[in-house]
C-alpha positions as CSV (number, residue, x, y, z in Angstrom):
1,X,-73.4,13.7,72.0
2,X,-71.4,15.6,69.4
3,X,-71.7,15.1,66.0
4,X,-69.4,14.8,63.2
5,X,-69.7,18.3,61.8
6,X,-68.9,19.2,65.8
7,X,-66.1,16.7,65.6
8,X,-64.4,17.7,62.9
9,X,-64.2,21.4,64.3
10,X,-63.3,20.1,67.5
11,X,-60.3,18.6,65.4
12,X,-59.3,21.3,63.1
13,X,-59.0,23.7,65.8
14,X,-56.1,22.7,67.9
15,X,-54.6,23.2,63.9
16,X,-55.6,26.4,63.2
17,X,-54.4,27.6,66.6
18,X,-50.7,26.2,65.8
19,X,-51.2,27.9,62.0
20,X,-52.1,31.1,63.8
21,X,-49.2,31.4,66.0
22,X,-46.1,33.6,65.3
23,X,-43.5,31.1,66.6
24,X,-44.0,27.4,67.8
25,X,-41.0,25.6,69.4
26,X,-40.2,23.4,65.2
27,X,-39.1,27.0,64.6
28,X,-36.1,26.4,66.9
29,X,-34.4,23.5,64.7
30,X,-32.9,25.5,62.0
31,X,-31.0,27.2,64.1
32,X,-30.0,25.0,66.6
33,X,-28.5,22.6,63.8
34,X,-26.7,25.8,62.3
35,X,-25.5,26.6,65.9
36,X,-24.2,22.8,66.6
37,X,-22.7,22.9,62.6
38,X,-20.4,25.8,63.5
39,X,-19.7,25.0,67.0
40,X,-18.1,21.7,65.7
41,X,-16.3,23.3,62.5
42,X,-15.0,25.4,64.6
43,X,-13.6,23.1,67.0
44,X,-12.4,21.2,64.3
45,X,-10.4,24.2,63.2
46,X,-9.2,24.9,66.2
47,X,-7.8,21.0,66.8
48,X,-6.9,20.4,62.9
49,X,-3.1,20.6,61.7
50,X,-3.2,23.7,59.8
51,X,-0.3,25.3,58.3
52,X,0.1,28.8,58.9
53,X,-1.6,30.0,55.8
54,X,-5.0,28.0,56.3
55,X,-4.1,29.1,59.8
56,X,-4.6,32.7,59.0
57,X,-7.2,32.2,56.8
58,X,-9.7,30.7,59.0
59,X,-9.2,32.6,62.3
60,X,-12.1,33.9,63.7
61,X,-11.5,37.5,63.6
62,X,-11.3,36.6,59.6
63,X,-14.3,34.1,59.5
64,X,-16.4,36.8,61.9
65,X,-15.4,40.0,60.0
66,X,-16.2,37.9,56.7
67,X,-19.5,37.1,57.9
68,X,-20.1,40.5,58.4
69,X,-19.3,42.1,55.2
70,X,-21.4,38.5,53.8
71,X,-24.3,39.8,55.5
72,X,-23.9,43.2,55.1
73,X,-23.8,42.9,50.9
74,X,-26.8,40.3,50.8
75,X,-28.9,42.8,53.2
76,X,-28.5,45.9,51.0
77,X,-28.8,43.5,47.7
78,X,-32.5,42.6,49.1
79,X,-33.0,46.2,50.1
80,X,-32.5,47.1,46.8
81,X,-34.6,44.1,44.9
82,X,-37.2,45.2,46.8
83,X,-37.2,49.0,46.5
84,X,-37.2,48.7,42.4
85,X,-39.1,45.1,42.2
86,X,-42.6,45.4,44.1
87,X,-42.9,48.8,42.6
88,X,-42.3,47.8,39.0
89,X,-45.1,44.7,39.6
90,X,-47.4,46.8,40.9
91,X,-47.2,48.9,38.2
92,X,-47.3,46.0,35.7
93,X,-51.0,45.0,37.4
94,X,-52.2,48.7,36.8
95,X,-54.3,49.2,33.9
96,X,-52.9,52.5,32.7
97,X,-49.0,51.3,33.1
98,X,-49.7,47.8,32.1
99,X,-47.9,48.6,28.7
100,X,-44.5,48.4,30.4
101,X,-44.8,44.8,31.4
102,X,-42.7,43.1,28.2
103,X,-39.7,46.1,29.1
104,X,-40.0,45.1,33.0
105,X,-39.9,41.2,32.4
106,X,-37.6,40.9,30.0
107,X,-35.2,42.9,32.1
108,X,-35.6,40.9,34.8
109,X,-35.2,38.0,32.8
110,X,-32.5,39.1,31.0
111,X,-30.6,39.9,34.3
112,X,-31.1,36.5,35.6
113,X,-30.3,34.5,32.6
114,X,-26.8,36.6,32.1
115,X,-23.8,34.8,33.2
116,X,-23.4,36.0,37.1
117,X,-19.6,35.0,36.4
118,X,-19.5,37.0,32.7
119,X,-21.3,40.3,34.0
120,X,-18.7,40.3,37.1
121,X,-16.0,39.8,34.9
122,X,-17.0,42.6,32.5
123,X,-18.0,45.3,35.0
124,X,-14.6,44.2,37.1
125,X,-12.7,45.3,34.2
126,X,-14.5,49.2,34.7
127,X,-15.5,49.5,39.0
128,X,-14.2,47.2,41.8
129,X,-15.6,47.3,45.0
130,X,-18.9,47.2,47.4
131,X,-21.3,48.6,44.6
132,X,-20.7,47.0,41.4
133,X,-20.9,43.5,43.1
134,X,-24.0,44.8,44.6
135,X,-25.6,46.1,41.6
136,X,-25.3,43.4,39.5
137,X,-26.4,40.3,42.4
138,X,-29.6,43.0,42.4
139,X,-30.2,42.8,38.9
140,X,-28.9,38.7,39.0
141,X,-31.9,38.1,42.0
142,X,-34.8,40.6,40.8
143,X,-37.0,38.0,38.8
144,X,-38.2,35.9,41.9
145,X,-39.6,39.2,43.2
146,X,-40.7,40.9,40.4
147,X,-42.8,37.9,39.1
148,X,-44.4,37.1,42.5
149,X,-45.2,40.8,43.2
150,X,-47.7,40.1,40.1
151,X,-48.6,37.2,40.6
152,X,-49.6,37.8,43.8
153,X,-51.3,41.0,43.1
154,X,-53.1,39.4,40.3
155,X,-54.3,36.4,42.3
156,X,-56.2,38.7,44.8
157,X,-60.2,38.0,44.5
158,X,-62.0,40.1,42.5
159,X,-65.2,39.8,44.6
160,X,-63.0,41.1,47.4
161,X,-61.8,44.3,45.8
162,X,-65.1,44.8,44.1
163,X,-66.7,44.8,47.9
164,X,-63.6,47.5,48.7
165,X,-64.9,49.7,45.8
166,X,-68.6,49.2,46.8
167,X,-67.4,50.6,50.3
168,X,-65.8,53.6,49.0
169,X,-62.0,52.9,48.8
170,X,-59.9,54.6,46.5
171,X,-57.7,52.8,44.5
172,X,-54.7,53.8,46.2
173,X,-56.7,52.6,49.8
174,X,-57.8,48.9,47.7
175,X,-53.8,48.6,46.5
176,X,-52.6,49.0,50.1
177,X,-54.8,48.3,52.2
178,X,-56.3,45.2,49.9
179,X,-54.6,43.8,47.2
180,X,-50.8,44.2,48.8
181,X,-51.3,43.0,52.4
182,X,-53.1,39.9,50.4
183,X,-50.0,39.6,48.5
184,X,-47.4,40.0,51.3
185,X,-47.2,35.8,51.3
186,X,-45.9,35.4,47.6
187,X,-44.1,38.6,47.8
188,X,-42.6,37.4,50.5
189,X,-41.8,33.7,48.9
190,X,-39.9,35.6,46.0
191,X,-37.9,37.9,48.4
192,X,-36.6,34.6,50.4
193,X,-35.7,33.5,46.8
194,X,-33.4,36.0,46.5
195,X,-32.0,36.0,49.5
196,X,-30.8,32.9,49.0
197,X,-29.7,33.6,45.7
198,X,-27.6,36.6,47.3
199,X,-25.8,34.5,49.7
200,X,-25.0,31.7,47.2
201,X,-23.8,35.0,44.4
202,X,-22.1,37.1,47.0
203,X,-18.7,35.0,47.0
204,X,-18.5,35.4,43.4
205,X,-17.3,38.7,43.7
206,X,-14.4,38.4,46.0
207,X,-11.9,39.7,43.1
208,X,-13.8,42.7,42.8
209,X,-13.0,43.2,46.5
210,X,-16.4,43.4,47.7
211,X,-15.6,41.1,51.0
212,X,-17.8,38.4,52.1
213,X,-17.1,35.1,52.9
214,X,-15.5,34.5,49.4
215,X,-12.5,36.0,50.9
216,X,-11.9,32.3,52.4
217,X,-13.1,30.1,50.2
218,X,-11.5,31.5,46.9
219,X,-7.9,31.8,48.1
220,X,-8.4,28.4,49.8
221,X,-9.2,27.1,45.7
222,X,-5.9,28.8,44.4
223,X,-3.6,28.0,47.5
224,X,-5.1,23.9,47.1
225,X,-5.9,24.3,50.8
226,X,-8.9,21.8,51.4
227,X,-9.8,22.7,54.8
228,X,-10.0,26.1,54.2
229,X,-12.2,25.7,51.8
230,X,-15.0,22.9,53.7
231,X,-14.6,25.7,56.2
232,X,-16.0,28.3,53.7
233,X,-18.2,26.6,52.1
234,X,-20.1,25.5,55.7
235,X,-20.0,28.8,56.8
236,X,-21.7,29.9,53.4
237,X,-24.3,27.0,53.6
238,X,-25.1,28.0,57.5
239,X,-26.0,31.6,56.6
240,X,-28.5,30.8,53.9
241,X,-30.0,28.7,55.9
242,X,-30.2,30.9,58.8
243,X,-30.9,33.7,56.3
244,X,-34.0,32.0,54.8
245,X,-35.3,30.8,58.4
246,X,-35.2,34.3,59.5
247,X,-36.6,35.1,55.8
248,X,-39.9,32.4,56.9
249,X,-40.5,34.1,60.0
250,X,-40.3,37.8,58.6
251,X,-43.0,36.2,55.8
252,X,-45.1,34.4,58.9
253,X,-45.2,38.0,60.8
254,X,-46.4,40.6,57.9
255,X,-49.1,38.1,56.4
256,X,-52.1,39.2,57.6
257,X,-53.7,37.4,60.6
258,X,-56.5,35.6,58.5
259,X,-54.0,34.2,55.3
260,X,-51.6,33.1,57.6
């Protein structure tokens, strides 16, 4: 006869074993409603009356080579976010750099609370092109990392790095090979955040002919072409979502096997 405690495990299990995988078949609705979103805007395109200007600007050699350059600019902008932000927070959890934490915060805060539309405008007047949109979406999106790289640095157990020093790690061995794999799930969280952020920002800096789906939506705004612009704003939507899907399954593989 098995008992409750028995029962309850018998119970949790199947759970645990669904937690535990990398990929379970849920995981396949994202993108199957982002696949059936475009398939039908597309059609729609393709069967609509379109003049020749909304014509040209939602062919698919322009929406595909749009998409591109879309990805392409968010990619390196995450790159980037990361490279400065997890290294600034671990820095800010260190006891002998911990001093630089107001200089660190307040420029991430100050980048994120800047107008996205006032700092492109102001650094358009100086640079155009690929870099200066990318620079200042980096500095726009490096909060949400920055503050979950210490927070989740500083959420790691103290029992369980005490038990790392009692078993002779270093301090560089408990930061990677403890504290930073036990952060990899907030990290993680804040990079997603960005991402997003990234996509949404990216078509804000079509006059500084960075590329990107902008390219569709913007000129469809000045030209008063409405489907153009449905067009580019779906398009938009359907990459963040795909973006942050493929964000949640990055997140799901490099969390350790036991936190997942």
């Amino acid at each position: 006869m098995t008992t409750a405690t028995e029962q309850v495990a018998l119970d949790v299990q199947p759970v645990l074993a669904r937690r535990d995988r990398l990929f379970v078949w849920t995981d396949l609705l994202i993108p199957l409603l982002c696949v059936v979103v475009v398939v039908s805007e597309l059609f729609y395109l393709s069967q609509a009356p379109l003049d020749s200007i909304e014509r040209d600007l939602v062919s698919n050699a322009r929406i595909w080579e749009y998409t591109q350059q879309h990805i392409l600019i968010t990619i390196v902008i995450v790159v980037l976010v990361l490279a400065v932000a997890v290294p600034l927070g671990v820095l800010i959890t260190r006891r002998g750099t911990a001093w630089i934490a107001p200089f660190v915060l307040g420029f991430g805060n100050v980048g994120q609370a800047a107008p996205i539309v006032g700092l492109i405008a102001i650094i358009g007047s100086f640079a155009v092109g690929f870099w200066p949109v990318v620079l200042i979406i980096a500095a726009f999106s490096i909060l949400p990392v920055l503050r979950n790289t210490i927070v989740g640095i500083q959420q790691v157990d103290v029992g369980v790095k005490d038990a790392a020093r009692g078993m002779g790690m270093s301090p560089r061995g408990i930061l990677f090979g403890v504290e930073l794999p036990l952060a990899v799930p907030i990290i993680a969280a804040g990079a997603r955040t960005s991402l997003v952020l990234a996509v949404a920002v990216v078509p804000l800096g079509t006059d500084l002919n960075a590329g990107g789906l902008g390219r569709i939506v913007f000129p469809a705004i000045k030209l008063d072409r409405l489907e153009a612009l449905v067009a580019g704003a779906v398009f938009i939507a359907v990459l963040a979502l795909l973006i942050d899907w493929l964000g949640g399954i990055a997140q799901r593989l490099l969390t350790p096997r036991g936190i997942r």
